[in-house]
Structures are given as C-alpha cells and as structure tokens.
C-alpha positions in Angstrom: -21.9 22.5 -27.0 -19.3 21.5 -24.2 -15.8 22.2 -23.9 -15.3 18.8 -22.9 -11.1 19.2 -22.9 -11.4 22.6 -20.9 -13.5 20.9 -18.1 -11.4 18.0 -18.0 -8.1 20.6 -17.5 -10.4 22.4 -14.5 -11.0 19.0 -12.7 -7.4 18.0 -13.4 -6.3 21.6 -12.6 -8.6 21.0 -9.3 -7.6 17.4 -8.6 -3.9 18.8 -8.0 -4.8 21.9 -6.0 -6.2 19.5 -3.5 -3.5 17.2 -3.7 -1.0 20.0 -3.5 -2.5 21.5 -0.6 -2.8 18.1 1.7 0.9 17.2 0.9 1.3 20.7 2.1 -0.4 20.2 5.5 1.1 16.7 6.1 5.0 17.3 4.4 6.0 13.3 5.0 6.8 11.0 2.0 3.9 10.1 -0.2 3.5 7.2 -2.4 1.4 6.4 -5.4 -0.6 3.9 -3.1 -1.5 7.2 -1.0 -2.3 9.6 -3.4 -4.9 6.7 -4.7 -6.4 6.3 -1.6 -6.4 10.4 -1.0 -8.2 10.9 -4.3 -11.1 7.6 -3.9 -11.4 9.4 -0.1 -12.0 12.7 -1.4 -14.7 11.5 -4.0 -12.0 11.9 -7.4 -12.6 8.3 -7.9 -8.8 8.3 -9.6 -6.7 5.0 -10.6 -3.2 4.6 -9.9 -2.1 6.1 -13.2 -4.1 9.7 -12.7 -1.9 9.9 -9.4 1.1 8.7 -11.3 0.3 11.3 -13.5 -0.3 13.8 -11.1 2.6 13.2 -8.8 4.9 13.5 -12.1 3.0 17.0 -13.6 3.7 18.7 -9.9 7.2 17.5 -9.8 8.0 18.7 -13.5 6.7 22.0 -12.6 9.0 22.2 -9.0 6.3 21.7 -6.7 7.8 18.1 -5.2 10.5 16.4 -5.0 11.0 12.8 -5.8 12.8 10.1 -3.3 13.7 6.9 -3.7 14.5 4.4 -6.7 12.5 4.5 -9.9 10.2 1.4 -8.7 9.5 2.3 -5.0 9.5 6.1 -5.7 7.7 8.7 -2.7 7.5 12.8 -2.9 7.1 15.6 -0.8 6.1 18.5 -1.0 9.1 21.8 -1.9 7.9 24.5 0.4 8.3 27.6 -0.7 6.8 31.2 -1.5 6.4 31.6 2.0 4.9 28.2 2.9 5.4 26.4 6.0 4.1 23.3 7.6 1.0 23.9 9.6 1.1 25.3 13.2 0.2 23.0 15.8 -3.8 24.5 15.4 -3.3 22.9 12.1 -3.5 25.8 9.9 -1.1 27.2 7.4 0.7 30.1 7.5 3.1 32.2 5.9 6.7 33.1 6.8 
C-alpha cells in the first residue's frame, strides 16, 4: 500500500525547492503567469492555482515577499541565511 498523501507532500515539498531556488538565481518580480510557465517548462505540468498556492505557502513561511495590489500581485525572493544573488559565473554563493 501507497502513502499516497506523503508522496504528494514530497513532490509538493520538491515543486517549491525548485521554485525557491530559480527565484533565488533570478531575484526580479515574479508573477503567477511565470511561475506557470516555470513549472510546465520544468516538466511539473502545474495550473495556475498550484503556483498560486505555491507562491502563497513560501510567502506564509518568509521566504518571499509580495508586491503589488491583490489582483496584479508579483514576489521575490527574501534573501537571507547567507544567500546572495548569483555571481556573474552564475553560481550561488554565500556571504
């Protein structure tokens, strides 16, 4: 038997990590419409509402920070614990 609701947390858990780590490496504004098109790139298949859920779960636990009005909103990444945009080689490095 499955633990279907454990292996759905992992992907979810997984799903984020990769989002979390690409709004890391490019720190601009990102919209619902972008984290969509993140996701179907990276083969999560996700609608609108997983990155809507997304987007809100990482910025509930003070990993982004929300911009604009309720109906156009975009987030960025909060860098901290030593986290930095990446060097111009592209790679991420600690303070």
């Amino acid at each position: 038997m499955t633990d279907t609701y454990g292996q759905a947390k992992a992907l979810a858990r997984a799903r984020r990590t990769e989002l979390l780590d690409a709004m890391r490496r490019s720190p601009d504004q990102w919209t619902t419409g972008r984290v969509t098109a993140f996701y179907r790139a990276n083969g999560w298949g996700c609608n609108r509402n997983v990155a809507r859920q997304d987007l809100r779960f990482l910025t509930e636990r003070g990993q982004l920070r929300e911009h604009g009005p309720e109906n156009d909103r975009a987030y960025s990444p909060i860098l901290t614990d030593g986290w930095q945009a990446p060097t111009s080689s592209g790679r991420k490095h600690r303070r």
